[in-house]
C-alpha positions in Angstrom: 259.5 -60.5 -152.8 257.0 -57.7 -152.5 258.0 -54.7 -149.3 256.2 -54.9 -146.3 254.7 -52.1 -147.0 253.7 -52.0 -150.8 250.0 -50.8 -152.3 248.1 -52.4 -155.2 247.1 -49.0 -156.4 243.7 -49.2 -158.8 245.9 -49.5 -161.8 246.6 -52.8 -160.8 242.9 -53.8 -160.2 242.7 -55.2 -163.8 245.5 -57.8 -163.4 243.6 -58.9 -160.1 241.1 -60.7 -161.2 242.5 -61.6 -165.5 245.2 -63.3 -163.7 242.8 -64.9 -161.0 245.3 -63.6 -158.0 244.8 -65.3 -155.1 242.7 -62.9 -152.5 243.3 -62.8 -148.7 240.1 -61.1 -147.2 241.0 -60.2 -143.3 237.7 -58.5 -143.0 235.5 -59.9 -140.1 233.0 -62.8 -141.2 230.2 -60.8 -141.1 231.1 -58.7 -143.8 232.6 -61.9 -145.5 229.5 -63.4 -146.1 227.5 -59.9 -146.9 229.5 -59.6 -150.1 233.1 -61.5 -151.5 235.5 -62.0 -154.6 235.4 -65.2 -156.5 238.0 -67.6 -154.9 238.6 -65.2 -152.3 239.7 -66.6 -148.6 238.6 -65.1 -145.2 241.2 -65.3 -142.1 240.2 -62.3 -140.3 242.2 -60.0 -138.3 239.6 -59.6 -135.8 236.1 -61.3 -135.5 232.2 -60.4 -135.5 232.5 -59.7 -131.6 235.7 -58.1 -131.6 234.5 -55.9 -134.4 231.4 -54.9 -133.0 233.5 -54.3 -129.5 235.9 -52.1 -131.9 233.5 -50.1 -133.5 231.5 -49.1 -130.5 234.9 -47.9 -128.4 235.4 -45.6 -132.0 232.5 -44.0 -132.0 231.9 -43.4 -128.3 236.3 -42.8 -127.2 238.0 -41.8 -130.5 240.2 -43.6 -132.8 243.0 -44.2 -130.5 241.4 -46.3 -128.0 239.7 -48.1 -130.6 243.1 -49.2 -131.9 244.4 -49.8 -128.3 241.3 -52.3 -127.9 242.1 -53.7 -130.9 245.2 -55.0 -129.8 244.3 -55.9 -126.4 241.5 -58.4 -127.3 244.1 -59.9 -130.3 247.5 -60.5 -128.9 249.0 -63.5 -127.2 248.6 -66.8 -128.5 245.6 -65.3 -130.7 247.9 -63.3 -132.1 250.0 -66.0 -133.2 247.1 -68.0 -134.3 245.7 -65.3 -136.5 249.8 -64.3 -138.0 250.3 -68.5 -138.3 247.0 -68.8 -140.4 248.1 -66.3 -143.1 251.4 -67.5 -143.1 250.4 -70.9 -144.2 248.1 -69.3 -147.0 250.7 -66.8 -148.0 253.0 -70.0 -148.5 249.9 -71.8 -150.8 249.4 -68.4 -152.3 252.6 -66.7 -153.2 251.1 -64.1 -155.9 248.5 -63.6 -152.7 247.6 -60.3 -152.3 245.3 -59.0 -149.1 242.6 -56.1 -148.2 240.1 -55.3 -145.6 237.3 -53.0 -146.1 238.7 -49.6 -147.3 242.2 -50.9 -147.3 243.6 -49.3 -144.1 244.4 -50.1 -140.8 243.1 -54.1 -140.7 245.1 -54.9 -143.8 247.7 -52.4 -142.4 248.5 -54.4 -139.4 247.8 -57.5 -141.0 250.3 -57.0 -143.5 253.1 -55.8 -140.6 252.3 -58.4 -138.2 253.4 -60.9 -141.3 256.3 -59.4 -142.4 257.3 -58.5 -138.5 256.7 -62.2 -137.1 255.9 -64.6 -140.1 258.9 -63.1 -142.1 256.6 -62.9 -145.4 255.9 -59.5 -147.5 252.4 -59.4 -148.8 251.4 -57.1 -150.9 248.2 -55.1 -149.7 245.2 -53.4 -151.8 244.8 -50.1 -151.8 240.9 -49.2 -151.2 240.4 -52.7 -150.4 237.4 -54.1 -151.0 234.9 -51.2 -151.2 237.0 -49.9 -154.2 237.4 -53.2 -156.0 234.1 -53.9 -155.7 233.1 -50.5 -157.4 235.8 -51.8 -159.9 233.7 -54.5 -160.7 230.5 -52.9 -161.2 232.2 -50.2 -163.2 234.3 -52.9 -165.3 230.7 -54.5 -165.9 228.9 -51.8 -167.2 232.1 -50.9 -169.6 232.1 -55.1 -170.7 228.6 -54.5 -171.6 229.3 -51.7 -173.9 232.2 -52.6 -175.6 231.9 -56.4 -175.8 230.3 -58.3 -179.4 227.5 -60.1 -178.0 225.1 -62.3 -179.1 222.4 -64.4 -177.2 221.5 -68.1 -177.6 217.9 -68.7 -177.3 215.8 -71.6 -177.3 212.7 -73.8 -176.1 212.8 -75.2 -172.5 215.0 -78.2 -172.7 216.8 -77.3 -175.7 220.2 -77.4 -174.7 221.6 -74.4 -174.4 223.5 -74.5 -171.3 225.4 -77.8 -172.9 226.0 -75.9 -175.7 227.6 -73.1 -174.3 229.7 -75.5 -172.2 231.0 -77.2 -175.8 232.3 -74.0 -177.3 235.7 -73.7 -175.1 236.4 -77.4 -176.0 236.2 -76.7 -179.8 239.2 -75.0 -181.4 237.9 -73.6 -184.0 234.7 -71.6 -182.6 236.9 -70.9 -179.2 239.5 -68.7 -181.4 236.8 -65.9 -181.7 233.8 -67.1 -179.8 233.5 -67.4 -176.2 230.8 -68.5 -173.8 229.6 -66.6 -170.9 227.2 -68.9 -168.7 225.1 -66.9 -166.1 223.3 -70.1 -164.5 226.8 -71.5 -163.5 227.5 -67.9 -162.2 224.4 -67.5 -160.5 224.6 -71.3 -159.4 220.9 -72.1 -160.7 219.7 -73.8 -163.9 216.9 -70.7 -164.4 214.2 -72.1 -164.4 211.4 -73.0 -161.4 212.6 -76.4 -161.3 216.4 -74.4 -161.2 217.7 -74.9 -157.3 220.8 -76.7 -156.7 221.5 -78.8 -154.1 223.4 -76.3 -152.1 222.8 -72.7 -152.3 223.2 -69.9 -154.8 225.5 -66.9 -154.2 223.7 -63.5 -152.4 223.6 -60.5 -154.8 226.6 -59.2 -154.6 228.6 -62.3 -154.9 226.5 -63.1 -158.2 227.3 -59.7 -159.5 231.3 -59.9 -158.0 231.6 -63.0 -160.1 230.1 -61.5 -163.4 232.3 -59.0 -163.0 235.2 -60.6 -162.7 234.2 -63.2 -165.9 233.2 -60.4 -168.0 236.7 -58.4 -167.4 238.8 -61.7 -168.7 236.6 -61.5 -171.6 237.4 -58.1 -172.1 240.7 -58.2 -171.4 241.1 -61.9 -173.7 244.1 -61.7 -176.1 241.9 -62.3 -178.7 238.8 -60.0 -178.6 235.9 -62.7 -178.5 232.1 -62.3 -179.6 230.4 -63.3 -176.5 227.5 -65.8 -176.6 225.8 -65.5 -173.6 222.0 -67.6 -172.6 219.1 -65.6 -173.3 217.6 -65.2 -169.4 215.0 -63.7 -167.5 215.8 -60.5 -165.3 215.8 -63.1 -162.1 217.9 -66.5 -162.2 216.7 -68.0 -159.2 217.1 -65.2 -157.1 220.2 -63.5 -158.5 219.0 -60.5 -160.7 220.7 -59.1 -163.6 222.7 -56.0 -163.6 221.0 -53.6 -165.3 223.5 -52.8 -168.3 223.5 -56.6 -169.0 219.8 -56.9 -168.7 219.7 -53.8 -171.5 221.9 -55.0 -173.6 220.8 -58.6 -173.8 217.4 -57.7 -174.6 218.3 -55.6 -177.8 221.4 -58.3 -178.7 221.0 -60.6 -182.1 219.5 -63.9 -181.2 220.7 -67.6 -182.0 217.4 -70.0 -181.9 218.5 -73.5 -180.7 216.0 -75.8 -182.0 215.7 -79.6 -181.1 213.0 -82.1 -180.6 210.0 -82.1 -178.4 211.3 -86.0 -177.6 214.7 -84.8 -177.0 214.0 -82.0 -175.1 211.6 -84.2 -172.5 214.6 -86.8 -172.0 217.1 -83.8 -171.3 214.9 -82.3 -168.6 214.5 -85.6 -166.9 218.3 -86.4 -166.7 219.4 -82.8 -165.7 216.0 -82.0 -163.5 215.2 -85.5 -162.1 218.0 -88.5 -162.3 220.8 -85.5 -162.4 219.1 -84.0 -159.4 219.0 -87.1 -157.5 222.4 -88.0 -157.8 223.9 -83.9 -156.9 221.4 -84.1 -153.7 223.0 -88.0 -153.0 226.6 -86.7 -153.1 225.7 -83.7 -150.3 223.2 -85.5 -147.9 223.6 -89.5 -148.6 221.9 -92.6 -150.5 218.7 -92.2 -148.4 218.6 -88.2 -147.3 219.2 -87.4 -150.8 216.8 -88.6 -153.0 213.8 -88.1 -150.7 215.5 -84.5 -150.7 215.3 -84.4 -154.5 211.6 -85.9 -154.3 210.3 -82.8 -151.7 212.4 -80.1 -154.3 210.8 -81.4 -157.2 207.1 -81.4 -155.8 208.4 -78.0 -153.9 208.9 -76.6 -157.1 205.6 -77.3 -159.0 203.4 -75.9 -156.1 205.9 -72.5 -156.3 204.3 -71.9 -160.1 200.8 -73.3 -158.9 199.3 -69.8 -159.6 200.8 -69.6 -163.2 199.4 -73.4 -164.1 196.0 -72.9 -162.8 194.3 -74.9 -160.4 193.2 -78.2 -162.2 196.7 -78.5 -164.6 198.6 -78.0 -161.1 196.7 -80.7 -159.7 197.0 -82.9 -162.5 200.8 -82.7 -163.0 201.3 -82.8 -159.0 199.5 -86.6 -159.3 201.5 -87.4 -162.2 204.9 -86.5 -160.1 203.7 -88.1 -157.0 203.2 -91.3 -159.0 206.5 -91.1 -160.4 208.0 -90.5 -156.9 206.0 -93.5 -155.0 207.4 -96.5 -156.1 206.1 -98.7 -153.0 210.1 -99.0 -151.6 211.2 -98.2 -148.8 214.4 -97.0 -150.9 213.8 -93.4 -152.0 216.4 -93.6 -154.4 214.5 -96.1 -156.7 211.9 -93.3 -157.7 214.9 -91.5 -159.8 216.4 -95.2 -161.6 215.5 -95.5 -165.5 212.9 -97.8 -165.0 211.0 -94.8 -163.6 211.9 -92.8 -166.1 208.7 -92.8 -168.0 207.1 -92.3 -165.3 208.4 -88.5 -165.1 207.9 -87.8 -168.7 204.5 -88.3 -168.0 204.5 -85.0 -166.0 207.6 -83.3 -168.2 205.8 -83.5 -171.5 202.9 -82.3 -170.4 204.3 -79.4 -168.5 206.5 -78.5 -171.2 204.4 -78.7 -173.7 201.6 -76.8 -172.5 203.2 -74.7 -169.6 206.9 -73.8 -170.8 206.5 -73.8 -174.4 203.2 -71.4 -174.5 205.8 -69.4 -172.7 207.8 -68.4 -176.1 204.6 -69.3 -178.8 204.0 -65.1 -178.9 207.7 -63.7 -178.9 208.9 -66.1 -181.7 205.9 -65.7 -184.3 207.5 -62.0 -184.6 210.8 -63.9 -184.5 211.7 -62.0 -181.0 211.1 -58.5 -182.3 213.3 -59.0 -185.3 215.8 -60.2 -183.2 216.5 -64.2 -184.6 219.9 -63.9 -187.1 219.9 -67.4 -186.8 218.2 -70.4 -186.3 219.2 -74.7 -186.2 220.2 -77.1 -184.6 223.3 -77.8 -182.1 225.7 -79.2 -184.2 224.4 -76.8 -187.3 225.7 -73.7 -185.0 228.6 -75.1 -183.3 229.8 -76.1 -187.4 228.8 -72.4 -188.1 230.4 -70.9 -185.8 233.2 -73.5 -186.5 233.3 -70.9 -189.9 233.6 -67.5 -188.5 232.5 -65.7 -185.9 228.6 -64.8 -186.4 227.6 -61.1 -187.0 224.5 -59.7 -186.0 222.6 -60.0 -189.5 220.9 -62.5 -190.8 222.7 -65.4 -192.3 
């Protein structure tokens, strides 16, 4: 087992996150929730109020009595509590590894106190998290250098996200084409109908996890293309980094094509009866659809502006038909006996909202940009043939 005392130097960073270590964060929550590594775990040392006790002692009396404070307002039986919650996660976690914020004193006498009184070594991250988070942004800007990419493009509705799920389930495209989805990472489907039930990642969490997903890519044993969904600079309110924002706007372009029909009946189970049943499992058979109902009228009036006044009214009536089913059970406005209903305000809004959208961009076939262009199951069998270069095939 791992001294007391040992450092993760920056070397090591890599092997963090392409072997998924388990992270112990003993950072106060505050910081916590301002920015955190995917999968990581907070058990702080000290707390917001402790912290904020701390830090004015430091800057008005010195170092020394900020340390002295520190261990007068966490000793005792808060003490134990605090050395008896890491134990139990360094038991859960044995390839755990902790850090504060630059990877000094907190993590310091974190990592004693466990070793002194829990009788467990855990190794300790030197920098912490400020330099592994630099790590990150530095190992995404590399990714999006060196990495093959290509970007899959497509109407509204078309598929693309179910696509992208399907290539690490078949063999034969996974051996030298991988999938990099940016709505799971951002938590949001992309669109202004997007929101999930519960809430997308802040910023930096968004950009921790892209990060982290583009160096396994790069660090793959197998050097992979990497199909990624063609997005705007926003999903939802995570924004790009900029090098993947450049470079995705210059990549070759895969055009997923499907039917108008198809495309309708996909938005209403992912954007209506899908919906429904993700707000159901958080708030409850009554809470949640009337939930859903009040995000999906929510939505609409937030692109008001871009529909226009009369098409915004007119698709607003159609949804509140849909919704109003003359029950006093919410629930019965997202069953498939509504379900035409909805299309009646999803064909119209895709058809002459969403797919106006793309009319301009793909008569010059995005710039020169389209290498390829077909169905679902014509890409995944041509990708089931070789990886896809970025020429025209």
């Amino acid at each position: 087992m791992a001294a007391p005392g040992e450092l993760l130097q920056p070397g090591d960073y890599a092997r963090l996150f392409t072997q998924q270590r388990p992270l112990l964060d003993v950072r106060a929550p505050i910081e916590f929730a301002q920015g955190a590594f995917p999968g990581a775990t907070n058990l702080p040392l000290i707390d917001d109020e402790q912290r904020h006790r701390i830090g004015l002692c430091y800057a008005q009396e010195g170092q020394d009595a900020a340390i002295a404070l520190g261990h007068e307002l966490v000793r005792g039986d808060l003490k134990a509590a605090r050395i008896a919650a890491w134990a139990d996660w360094a038991r859960q976690n044995p390839d755990g590894v902790m850090y504060c914020f630059r990877g000094g004193m907190r993590s310091q006498i974190s990592q004693q106190w466990l070793h002194s009184e829990g009788g467990i070594a855990l190794p300790r991250i030197a920098g912490g998290y400020k330099a592994l988070r630099q790590f990150l942004i530095d190992a995404t800007r590399s990714a999006c250098t060196a990495l093959p990419l290509l970007v899959l493009g497509g109407l509204t509705g078309s598929g693309k996200t179910e696509l992208l799920e399907a290539l690490p389930l078949d063999a034969a495209v996974a051996q030298h084409t991988a999938a990099l989805d940016l709505e799971a990472l951002a938590h949001h489907r992309g669109s202004g109908f997007g929101r999930h039930a519960t809430p997308q990642p802040n910023q930096i969490d968004f950009e921790n996890r892209l990060g982290a997903a583009l160096l396994r890519l790069q660090h793959a044993t197998a050097s992979p293309t990497v199909l990624v969904e063609d997005e705007s600079r926003l999903i939802g309110r995570c924004a790009l980094p900029a090098p993947l924002r450049e470079r995705t706007s210059t990549a070759p372009l895969l055009w997923l094509e499907e039917d108008f029909d198809v495309r309708a009946l996909r938005i209403h189970r992912d954007y209506v009866s899908g919906q429904c049943a993700e707000f159901s499992a958080l708030l409850g058979p009554q809470e949640g659809p009337a939930a859903c109902a009040r995000h999906l009228l929510d939505s609409l009036d937030r692109i008001s502006r871009k529909l226009g006044g009369v098409r915004h009214q007119n698709l607003r009536q159609a949804m509140q038909a849909a919704l109003d089913t003359g029950s006093d059970d919410p629930a019965l406005a997202f069953g498939p006996e509504r379900q035409a209903a909805h299309l009646a305000w999803i064909a119209p809004l895709l058809r002459d909202y969403y797919d106006p959208l793309y009319a301009h961009r793909l008569q010059d076939g995005f710039g020169g940009r389209i290498v390829w262009r077909g169905s679902r199951d014509e890409l995944l069998e041509r990708l089931r043939q070789g990886p896809l270069a970025g020429r025209r095939v």
